[in-house]
N, C-alpha and C positions, 0 to 999 in steps of 0.2 A: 504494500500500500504506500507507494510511495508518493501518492499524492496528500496524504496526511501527515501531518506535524500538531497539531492541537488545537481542542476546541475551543471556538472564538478566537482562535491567533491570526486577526486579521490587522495589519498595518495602517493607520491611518497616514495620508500623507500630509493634508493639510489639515491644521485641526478643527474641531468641531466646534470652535468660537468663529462663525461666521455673522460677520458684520454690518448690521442693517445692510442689507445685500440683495442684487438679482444675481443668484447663483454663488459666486465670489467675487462680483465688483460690487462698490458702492454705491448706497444710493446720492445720485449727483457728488461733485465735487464742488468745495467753498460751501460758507455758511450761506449763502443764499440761492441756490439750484438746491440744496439739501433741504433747507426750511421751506421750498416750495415742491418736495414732492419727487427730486432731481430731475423735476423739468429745469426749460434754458435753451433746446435748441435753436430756437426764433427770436429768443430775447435775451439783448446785450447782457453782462453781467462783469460789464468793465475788465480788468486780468483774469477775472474767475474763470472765464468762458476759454479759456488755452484749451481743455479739454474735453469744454461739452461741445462747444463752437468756435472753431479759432476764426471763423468771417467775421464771429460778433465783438472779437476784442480791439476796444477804442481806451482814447483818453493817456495821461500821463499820469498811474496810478501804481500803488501797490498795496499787494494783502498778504499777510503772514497771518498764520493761526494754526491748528490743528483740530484735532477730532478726540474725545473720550471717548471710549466704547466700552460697557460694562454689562457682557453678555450673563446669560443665565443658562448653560448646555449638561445636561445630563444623559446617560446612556446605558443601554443594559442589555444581556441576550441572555435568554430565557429559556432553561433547557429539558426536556423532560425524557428519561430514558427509562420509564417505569416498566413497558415494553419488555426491555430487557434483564430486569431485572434490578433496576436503580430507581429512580427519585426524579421528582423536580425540584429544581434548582431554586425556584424561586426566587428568581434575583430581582435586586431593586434599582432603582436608578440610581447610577454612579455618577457626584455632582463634579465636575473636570474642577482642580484647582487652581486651573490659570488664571492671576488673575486681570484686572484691567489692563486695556490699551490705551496708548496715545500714538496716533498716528497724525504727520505733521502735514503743512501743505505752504508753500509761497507762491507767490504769484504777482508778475511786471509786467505791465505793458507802459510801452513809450509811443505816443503820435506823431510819428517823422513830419506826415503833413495832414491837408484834409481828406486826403485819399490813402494814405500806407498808415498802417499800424505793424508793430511786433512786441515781442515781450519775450520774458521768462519765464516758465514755470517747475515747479519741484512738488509732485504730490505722493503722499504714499498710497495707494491702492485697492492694498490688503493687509492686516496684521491681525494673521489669524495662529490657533494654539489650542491644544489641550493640555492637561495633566491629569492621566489617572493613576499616578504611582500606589495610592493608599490604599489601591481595590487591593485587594487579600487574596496572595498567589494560594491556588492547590499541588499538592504534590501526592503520588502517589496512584500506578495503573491498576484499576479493581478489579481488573479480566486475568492479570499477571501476576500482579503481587511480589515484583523482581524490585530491584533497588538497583542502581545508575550504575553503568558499567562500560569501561572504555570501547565499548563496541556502538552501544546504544544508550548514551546516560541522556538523550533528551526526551525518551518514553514515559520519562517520571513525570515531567510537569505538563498538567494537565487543564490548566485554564486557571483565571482567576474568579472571585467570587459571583462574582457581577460581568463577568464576561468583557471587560475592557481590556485586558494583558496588559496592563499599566504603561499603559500607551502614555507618552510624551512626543508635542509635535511640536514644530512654531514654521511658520510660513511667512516671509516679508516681500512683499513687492513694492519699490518704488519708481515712479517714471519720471523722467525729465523731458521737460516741449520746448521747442524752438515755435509760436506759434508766429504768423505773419498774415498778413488782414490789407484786402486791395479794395476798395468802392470802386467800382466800372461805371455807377454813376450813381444817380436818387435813388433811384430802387434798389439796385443789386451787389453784393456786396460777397467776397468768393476768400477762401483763407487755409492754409497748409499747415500743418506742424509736425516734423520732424518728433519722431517719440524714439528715447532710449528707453531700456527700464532695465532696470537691475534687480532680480531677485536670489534669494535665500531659504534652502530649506536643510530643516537636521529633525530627526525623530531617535526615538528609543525604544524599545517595546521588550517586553521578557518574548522570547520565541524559543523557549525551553533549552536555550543554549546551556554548555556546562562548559568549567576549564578548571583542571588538577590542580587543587592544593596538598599542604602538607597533611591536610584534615580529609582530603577526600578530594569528592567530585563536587565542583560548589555551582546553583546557578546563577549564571550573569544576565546581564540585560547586552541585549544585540543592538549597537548603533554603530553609524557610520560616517558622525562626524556631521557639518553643515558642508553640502554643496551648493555653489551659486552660479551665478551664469548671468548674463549679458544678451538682450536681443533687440532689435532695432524694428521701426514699425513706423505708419504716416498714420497721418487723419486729415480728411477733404471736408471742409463745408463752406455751406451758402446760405446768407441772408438775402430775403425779399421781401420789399415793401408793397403791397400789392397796391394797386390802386381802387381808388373808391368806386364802389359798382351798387350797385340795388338787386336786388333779389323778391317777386312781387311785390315790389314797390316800397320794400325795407332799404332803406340806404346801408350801408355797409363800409365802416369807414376805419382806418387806423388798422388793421388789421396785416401781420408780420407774416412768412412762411422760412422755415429752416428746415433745411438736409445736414446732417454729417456722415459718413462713411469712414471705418478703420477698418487698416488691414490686422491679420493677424499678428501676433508677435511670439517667434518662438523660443521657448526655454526647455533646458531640461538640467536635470537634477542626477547628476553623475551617482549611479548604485544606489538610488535613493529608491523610485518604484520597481525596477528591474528586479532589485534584490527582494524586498519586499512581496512580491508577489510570486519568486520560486520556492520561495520558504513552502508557498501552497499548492506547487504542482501548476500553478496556472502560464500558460504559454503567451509569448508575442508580445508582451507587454514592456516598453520602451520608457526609459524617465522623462522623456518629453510631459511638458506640462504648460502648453501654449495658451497662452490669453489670445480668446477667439477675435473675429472679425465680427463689426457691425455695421448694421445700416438704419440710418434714424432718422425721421421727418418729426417736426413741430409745428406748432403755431402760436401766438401770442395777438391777442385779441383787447384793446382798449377800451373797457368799459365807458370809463373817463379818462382824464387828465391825470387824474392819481390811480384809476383801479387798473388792473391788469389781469386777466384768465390767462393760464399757459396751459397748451397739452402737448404732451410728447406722445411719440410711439417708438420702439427701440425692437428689432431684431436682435436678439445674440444667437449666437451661430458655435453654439457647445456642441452639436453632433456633428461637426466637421473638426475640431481643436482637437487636437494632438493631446493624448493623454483622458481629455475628458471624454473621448468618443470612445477608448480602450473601456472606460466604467458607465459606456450607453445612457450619458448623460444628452438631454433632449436639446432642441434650440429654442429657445423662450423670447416670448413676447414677454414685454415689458409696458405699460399703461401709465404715466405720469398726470395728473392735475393739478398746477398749482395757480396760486392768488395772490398778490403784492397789491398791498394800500400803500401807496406814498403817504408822506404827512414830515411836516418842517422838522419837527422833533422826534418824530418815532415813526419807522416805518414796519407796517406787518405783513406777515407773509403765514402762508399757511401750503397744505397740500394734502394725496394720496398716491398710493404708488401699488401698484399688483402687479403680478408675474407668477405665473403657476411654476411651481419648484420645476426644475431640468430633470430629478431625479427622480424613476416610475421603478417601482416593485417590479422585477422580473421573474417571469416564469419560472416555476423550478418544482419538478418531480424529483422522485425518488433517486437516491445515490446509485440503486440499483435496478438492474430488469433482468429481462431473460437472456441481456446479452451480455449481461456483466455490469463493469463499473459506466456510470452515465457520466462522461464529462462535461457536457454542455451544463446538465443540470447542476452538477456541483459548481462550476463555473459561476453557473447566475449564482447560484446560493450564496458563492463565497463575492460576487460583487453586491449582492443585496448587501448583504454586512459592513462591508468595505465601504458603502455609497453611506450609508446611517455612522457609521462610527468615525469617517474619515472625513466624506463629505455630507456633510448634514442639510444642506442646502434647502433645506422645508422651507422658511419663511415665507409668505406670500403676497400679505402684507401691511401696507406700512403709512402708518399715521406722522405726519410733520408739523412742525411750527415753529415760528421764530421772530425775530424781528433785526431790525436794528434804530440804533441812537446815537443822532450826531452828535457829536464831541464840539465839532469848530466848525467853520467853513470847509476848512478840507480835510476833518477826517471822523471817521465813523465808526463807530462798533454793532458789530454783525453777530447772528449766534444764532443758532437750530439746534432742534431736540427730533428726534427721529425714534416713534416706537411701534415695533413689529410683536403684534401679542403672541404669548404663548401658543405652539403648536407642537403636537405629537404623533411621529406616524412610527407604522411597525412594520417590515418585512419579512419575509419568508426564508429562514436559514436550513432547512429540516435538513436537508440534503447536503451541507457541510456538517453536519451535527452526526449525523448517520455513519458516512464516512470516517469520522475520526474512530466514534463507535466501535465498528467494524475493525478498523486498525487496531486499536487498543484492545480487541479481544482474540488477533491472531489472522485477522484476513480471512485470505482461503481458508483456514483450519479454525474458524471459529467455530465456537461450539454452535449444535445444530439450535438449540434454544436462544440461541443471542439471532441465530440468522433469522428464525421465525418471525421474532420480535422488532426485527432490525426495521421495517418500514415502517415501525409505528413510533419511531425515535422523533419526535417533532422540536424544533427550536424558531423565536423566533428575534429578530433584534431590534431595536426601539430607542428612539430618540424624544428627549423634549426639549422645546429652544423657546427662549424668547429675548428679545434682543435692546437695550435703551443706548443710546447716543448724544455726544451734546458734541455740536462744533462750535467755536467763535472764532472770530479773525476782525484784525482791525485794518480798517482799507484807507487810503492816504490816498487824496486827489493832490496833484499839483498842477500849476495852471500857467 
């Protein structure tokens, strides 16, 4: 059974603190695309806009600030081998101990004239993590009843309580934009920006490794250090100002239209997923771990003079990304609404944001049939798990508000609060569960009562998330 190594010994690679997010980007960048819902496509947002729209950045400004993030991720796989003569497991949610983020963000732009803009920008992305060190390793094979032995000393450990394998993860992605901003004339307005981004990833997990002391065979936890990498990537967008039309005999006035397009950008993460997923017998799987490609259209719509509606719409394109298409993650619509009151002293902003999770329950029958071992099924099994403990990506969605308040003439204090309520989904493990099963009671030569039993071995894994944010940034006009 060499596709087995232990139950629940699934590697997270990114951790399950996913941050107010569609999938694992943010929602919007800058405290105000964020306090509107990460709408922005259609509507200037002075520097902030490098990354949601680099057509719409103007003026000679900048904004420094960052992001808190203080998720709330619990996780558990649930096992029941009564079947064969065991127990259920009964395990309970394992609360990850990582704690809070700050993730930073800058942003310049300079007015060369009335037609060219460019700037600076530096935002982080993603700072995501788990810790489940404190779930409580098992040791000990109830089929065998052997103790750890230089041939085979990693048949001893057999999961942790709660099914986490004391997973430790941390994930950084930061980008850097060259954006640059052309008016073609009143209406149109078209803009580029050069994306670097630099990411970082390191895990740790018990994977029932052992290594010889003076005392014996002890076991260790398996990692492989932080690898990082480097990928380069653009982003196209347009503003339009449309002109005033009537629609039966509604006037129709002030009204903005945005496109942006990003290409992919690719990373991978040297012996990071590779290794990771041979631990499980599973094939083809590459450390590529590519931030997808998008395509977004907006609008921004003048109430009044001070009010503003924004909608966006956002393609993300996860079933063609490298790495995320290997864990059959979907491509997701994304849905933005947001609302900006100006006003001399305080201006508010509000919003909503949906996006059905990328990540769907996969198929999965039994470990076994009448032709033997089922890979495909264990497969899914062992990505179900892999998708809930590694990538948790349930949120769907997401409540915003914010405001800001002018300091002086030229400068401002900005800030948003973004909250994604609690959600809990469960998938289908049976079929990695069954499998280890199987192993641990001799394979081929298990006894005929474990095999009887063997398809009634059910597990299954489960996640619950809920996520609060606050960004602020203070933005400096000069004139």
């Amino acid at each position: 059974m060499k596709y087995i190594k232990n139950l629940s010994l699934i590697l997270a690679v990114c951790g399950t603190s996913l941050y107010a997010t569609n999938g694992d980007n943010l929602i919007g960048l800058g405290p105000k695309s964020r306090a509107m819902g990460g709408a922005g496509i259609a509507y200037s947002l002075g520097a902030e806009s490098a990354l949601v729209n680099p057509a719409l950045i103007e003026g000679k400004r900048v904004m420094f600030g960052g992001s808190y993030f203080s998720p709330s991720v619990e996780f558990k796989n649930n096992v029941d081998t009564s079947t064969v003569g065991g127990a259920n497991s009964h395990s309970a949610y394992q609360e990850s101990d990582k704690g809070a983020s700050l993730i930073p963000e800058v942003a310049i732009s300079y007015q060369l004239d009335d037609k060219t803009a460019f700037g600076v920008g530096m935002f982080g992305i993603a700072g995501m993590g788990v810790d489940y060190y404190s779930d409580k390793p098992y040791f000990g094979n109830p089929f065998k009843g052997h103790q750890p032995s230089p041939s085979t000393p990693q048949d001893e450990y057999i999961g942790t309580k709660n099914g986490t394998n004391q997973l430790s993860t941390s994930l950084q992605l930061m980008s850097f934009a060259l954006p640059y901003a052309k008016r073609i004339n009143e209406k149109l307005r078209i803009g580029i920006v050069p994306v670097i981004e630099y990411g970082a990833l390191s895990m740790s997990f018990n994977s029932g490794a052992y290594q010889a002391t003076p005392q014996g065979f002890q076991n260790v936890h398996t990692g492989t250090g932080t690898s990082d990498d480097v990928g380069f990537g653009a982003q196209f967008g347009m503003g339009y100002n449309v002109p005033d039309f009537e629609v039966k005999k509604v006037s129709v006035k002030n009204l903005s239209l945005g496109l942006v397009i990003k290409t992919p950008i690719k990373m991978s993460y040297e012996h990071q997923i590779s290794d990771a997923t041979k631990a499980f017998g599973i094939k083809g799987f590459s450390d590529d771990l590519t931030q997808p490609a998008e395509i977004g259209i907006g609008l921004a719509y003048k109430l009044t003079k001070e009010q503003t509606l924004l909608f966006d719409y956002k393609n993300i394109m996860w079933g063609s990304a490298g790495g995320y298409e290997d864990f059959a993650w979907e491509n997701q619509n994304v849905f933005a609404i947001g609302y900006e009151k100006l006003g001399w002293d305080w201006t508010w902003r509000a919003g909503y944001n949906y996006a059905k999770s990328p990540i769907q329950e996969l198929a999965s029958g039994p470990a076994f049939d009448q032709n033997g071992f089922n890979y495909k099924n264990y497969k899914n099994a062992v990505i179900n798990y892999f998708n809930l403990s590694g990538f948790p990506a349930v949120s769907e969605h997401h409540f915003t508000f914010g405001g800001g308040k002018r300091i002086n003439e030229h400068t401002s204090f900005d800030f948003a609060c973004v909250y994604a309520p609690k959600v809990e989904k469960s998938f289908d493990t049976s079929a990695l569960s069954q499998a280890q099963v199987a192993g641990m009671a001799g394979g081929k030569d298990m006894p005929a009562s474990v095999q009887r039993g063997l398809a009634g071995v059910a597990s299954a894994a489960s996640v619950s998330h809920n996520q609060f944010s606050i960004t602020m940034g203070l933005n400096i006009k000069f004139y």
